[in-house]
N, C-alpha and C positions, 0 to 999 in steps of 0.2 A: 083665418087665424092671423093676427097682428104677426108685424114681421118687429119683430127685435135687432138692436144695435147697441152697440159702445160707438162714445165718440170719445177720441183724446183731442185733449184742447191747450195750445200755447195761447200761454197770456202774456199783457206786459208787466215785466216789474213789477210788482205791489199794487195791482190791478184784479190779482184773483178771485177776493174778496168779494168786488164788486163784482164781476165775470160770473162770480157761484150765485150770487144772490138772482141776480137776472134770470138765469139760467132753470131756478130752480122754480121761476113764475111760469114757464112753460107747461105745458099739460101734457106736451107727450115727452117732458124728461118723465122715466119713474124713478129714478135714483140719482143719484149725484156726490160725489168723494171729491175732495180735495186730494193730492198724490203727489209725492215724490219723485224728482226721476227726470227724466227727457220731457215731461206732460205734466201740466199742473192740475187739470180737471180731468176727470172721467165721468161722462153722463151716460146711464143707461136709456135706451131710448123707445118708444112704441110708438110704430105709425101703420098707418093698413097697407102699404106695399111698398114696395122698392121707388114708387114716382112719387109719392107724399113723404118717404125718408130723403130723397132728394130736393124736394120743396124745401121739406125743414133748412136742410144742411145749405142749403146756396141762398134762400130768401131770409129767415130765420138767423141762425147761427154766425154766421157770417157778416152778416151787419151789425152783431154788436161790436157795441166798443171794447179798444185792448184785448178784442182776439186775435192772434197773429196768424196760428195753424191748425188744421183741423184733421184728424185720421180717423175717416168710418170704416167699421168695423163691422158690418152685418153680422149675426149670428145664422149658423148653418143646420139645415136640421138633417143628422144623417141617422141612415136607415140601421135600425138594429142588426147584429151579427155582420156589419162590414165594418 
């Protein structure tokens, strides 16, 4: 089962645009918002585990340009009735 993530993304100044576009050439973004707030992107993310969402985040992500700060987010699967 693919492991799912949000990632928030600071951008520079009037660089978002650019930031979404790149972003959205990715194969393991599935989703992508623009947002308001402390984060200017939110990319939904699928990769096969915790070591290949790390690849992404530090090889990937991180080397674009005008990205400042990055917050992942794994999603958690919990067990019914807890």
């Amino acid at each position: 089962m693919p492991l799912r993530a949000y990632i928030l993304i600071n951008t520079q100044i009037g660089k978002t645009a650019e930031v979404a576009q790149t972003l959205s050439e990715m194969p393991e973004v599935i989703k992508l918002d623009v947002i308001m707030g402390p984060y200017d992107i939110i990319a939904q993310v699928e990769t096969l585990d915790h070591d290949t969402l790390s690849e992404v985040v530090l090889r990937k992500l991180q080397n674009i340009p005008y990205i400042q700060h990055t917050m992942t987010c794994p999603v958690v699967k919990l067990e019914e009735g807890h």
